[in-house]
C-alpha positions as CSV (number, residue, x, y, z in Angstrom):
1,X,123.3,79.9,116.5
2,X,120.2,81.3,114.4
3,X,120.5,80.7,111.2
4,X,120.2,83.0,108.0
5,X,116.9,82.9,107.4
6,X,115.9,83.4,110.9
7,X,118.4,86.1,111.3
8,X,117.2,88.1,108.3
9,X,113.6,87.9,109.3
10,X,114.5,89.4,112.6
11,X,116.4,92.3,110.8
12,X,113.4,92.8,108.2
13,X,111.1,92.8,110.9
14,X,113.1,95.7,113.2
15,X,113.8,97.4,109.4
16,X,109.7,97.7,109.7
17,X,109.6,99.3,112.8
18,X,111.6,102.2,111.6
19,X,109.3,105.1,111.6
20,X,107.9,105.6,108.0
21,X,109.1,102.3,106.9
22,X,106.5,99.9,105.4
23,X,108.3,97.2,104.0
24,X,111.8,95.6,104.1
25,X,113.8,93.2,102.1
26,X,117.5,92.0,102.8
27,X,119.5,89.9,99.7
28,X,122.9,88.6,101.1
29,X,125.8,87.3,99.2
30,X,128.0,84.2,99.7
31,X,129.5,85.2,102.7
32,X,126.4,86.3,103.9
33,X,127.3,89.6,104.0
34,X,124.2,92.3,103.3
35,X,124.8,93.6,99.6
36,X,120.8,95.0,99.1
37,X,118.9,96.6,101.3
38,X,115.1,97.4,99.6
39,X,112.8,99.4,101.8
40,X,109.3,100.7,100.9
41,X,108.3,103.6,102.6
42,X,105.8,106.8,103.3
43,X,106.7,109.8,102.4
44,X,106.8,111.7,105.7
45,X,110.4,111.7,106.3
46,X,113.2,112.2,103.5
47,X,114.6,109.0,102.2
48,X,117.9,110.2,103.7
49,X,116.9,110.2,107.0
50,X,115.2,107.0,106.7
51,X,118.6,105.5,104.7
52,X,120.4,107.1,108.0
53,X,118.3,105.3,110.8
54,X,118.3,101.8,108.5
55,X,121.8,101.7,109.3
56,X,121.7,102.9,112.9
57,X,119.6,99.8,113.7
58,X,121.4,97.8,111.7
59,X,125.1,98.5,113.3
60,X,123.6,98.9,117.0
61,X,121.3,96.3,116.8
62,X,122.9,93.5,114.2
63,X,126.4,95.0,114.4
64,X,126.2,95.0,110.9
65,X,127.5,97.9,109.3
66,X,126.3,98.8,105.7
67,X,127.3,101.1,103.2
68,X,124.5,104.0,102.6
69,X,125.0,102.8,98.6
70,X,123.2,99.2,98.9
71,X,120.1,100.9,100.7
72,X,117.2,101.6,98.3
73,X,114.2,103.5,99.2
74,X,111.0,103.3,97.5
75,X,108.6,106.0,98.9
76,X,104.7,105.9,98.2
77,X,101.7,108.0,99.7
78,X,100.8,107.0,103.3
79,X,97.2,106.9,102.3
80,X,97.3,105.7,99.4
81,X,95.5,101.7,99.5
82,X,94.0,102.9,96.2
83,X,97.0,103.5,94.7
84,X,98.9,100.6,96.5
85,X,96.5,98.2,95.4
86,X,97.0,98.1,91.2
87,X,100.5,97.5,92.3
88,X,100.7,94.6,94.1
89,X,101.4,91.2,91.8
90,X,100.5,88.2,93.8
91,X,103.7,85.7,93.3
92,X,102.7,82.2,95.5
93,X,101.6,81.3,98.6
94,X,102.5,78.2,100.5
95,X,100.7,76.2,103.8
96,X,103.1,74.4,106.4
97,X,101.6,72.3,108.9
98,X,103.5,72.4,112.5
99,X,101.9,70.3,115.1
100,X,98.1,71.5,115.8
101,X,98.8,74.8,114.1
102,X,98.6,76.1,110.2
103,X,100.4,79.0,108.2
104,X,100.3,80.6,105.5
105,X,103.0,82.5,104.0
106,X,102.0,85.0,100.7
107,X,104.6,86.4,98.3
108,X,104.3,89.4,96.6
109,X,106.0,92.1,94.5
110,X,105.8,95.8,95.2
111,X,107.7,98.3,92.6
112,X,109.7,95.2,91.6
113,X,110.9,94.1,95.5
114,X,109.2,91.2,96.7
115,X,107.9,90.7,99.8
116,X,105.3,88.5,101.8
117,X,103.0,88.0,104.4
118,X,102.4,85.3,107.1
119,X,99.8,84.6,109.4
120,X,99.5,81.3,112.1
121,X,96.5,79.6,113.4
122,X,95.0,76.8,114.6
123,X,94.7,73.8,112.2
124,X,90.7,73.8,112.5
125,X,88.7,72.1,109.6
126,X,88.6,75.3,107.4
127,X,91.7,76.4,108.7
128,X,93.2,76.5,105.4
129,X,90.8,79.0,103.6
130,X,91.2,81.4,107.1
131,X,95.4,81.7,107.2
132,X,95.7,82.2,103.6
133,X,93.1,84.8,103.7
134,X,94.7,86.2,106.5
135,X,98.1,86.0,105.2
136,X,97.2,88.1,102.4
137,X,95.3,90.6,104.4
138,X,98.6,90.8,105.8
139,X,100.1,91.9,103.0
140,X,97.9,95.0,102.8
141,X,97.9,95.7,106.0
142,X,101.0,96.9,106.1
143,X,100.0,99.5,103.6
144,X,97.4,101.1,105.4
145,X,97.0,104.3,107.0
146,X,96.1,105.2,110.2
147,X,92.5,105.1,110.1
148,X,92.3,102.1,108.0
149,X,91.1,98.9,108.7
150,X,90.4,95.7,107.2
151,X,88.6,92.7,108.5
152,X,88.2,88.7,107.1
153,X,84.3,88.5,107.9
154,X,83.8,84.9,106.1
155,X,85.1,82.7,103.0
156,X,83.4,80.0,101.4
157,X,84.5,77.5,98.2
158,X,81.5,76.3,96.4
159,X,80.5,75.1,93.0
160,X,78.4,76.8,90.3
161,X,77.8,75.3,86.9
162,X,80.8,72.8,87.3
163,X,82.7,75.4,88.3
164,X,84.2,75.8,91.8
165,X,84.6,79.5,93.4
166,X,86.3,81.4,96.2
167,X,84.5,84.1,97.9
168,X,85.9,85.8,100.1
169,X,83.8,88.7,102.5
170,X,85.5,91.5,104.2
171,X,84.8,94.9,105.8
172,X,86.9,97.9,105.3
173,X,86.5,100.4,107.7
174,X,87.9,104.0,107.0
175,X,87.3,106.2,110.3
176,X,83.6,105.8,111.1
177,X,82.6,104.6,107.9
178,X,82.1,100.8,106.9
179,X,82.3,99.2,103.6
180,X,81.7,95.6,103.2
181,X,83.5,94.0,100.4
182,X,82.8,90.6,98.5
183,X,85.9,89.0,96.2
184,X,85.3,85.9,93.7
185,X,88.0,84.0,91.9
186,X,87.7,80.8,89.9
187,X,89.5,77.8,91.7
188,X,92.1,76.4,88.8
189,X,94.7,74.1,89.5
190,X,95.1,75.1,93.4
191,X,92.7,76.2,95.7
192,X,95.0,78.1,97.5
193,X,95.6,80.4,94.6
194,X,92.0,81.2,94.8
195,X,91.3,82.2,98.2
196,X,94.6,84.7,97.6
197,X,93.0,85.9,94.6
198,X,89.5,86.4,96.2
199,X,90.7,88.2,98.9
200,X,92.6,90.7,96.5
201,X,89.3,91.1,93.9
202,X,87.3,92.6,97.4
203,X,90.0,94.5,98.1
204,X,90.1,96.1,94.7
205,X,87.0,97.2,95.0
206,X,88.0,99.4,97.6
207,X,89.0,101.9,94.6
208,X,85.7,102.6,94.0
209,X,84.0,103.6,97.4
């Protein structure tokens, strides 16, 4: 038998798929029973709809039937990365080692729901600057529009006057057009911390191009 936590990813995840839908979150009581249903979302479809076909997959899917009531629906412009950006408060991010392989899972709040991105890759040598960096391109990602790209071109940590920084180097593409992006953060107490934060100071700068 799955358990929770592997059960509510899977329903998060087919929440996602849901046309409009961005992002999901499920909170459960005692008796595991679903009692919040957060959803981020474009604003293509009326929230109604969207409330409509969150339980349809739910009941057919999960058979687990939810009142329309618990489902909240957050709607935000489709292409709106700029606006999308200011909003996101990095929470953690923590690295699990299985076997030969490395990930990275990033929490974050969006309008007060939080959320998170994963990525999995090989446990290489630098393998911890690439999932984290990845794991929180991840988290935009899923905030993009259609014609929106972004790409992890490199990352290096290195020391400057006693004082060790992330960079992070990236390349947002939008249609045809190609910006390349370069994020610094100062390394504190955890290095992870910084390549998250690195990797969000690049993407900020998207707001200006």
């Amino acid at each position: 038998m799955e358990s929770l936590s592997v059960m509510l990813e899977s329903m998060e995840n087919s929440l996602v798929q849901v046309q409009g839908v961005i992002s999901s979150k499920l909170v459960v009581d005692e008796k595991d029973q679903i009692i919040e249903c957060h959803i981020v979302a474009d604003k293509k479809r009326h929230a109604k709809q969207i409330s409509k076909d969150i339980q349809t997959v739910l009941a057919a899917k999960y058979e687990q039937l939810i009142d329309h009531r618990v489902i909240s629906v957050a709607q935000v412009a489709n292409n709106s990365l700029q606006e999308m950006l200011p909003r996101i408060i990095y929470k953690s991010v923590e690295v699990t080692k299985h076997g030969q392989h490395l990930t990275a899972t990033v929490k974050y709040a969006l309008q007060d729901v939080l959320f998170e991105g994963c990525y999995t890759d090989v446990a290489t040598k630098n393998g911890e600057y690439r999932v984290v960096a990845n794991a929180t391109l991840e988290v935009v990602r899923k905030h993009l529009s259609t014609n929106e790209h972004i790409v992890l071109e490199g990352f290096k940590l290195h020391e400057i006057g006693g004082v060790q920084i992330a960079n992070a180097v990236l390349t947002f593409m939008r249609g045809r057009q190609e910006f390349p992006l370069v994020g610094t953060a100062v390394v504190t107490e955890h290095a992870h911390d910084a390549y998250v934060k690195s990797v969000l100071d690049a993407l900020n700068r998207v707001l200006f191009v």
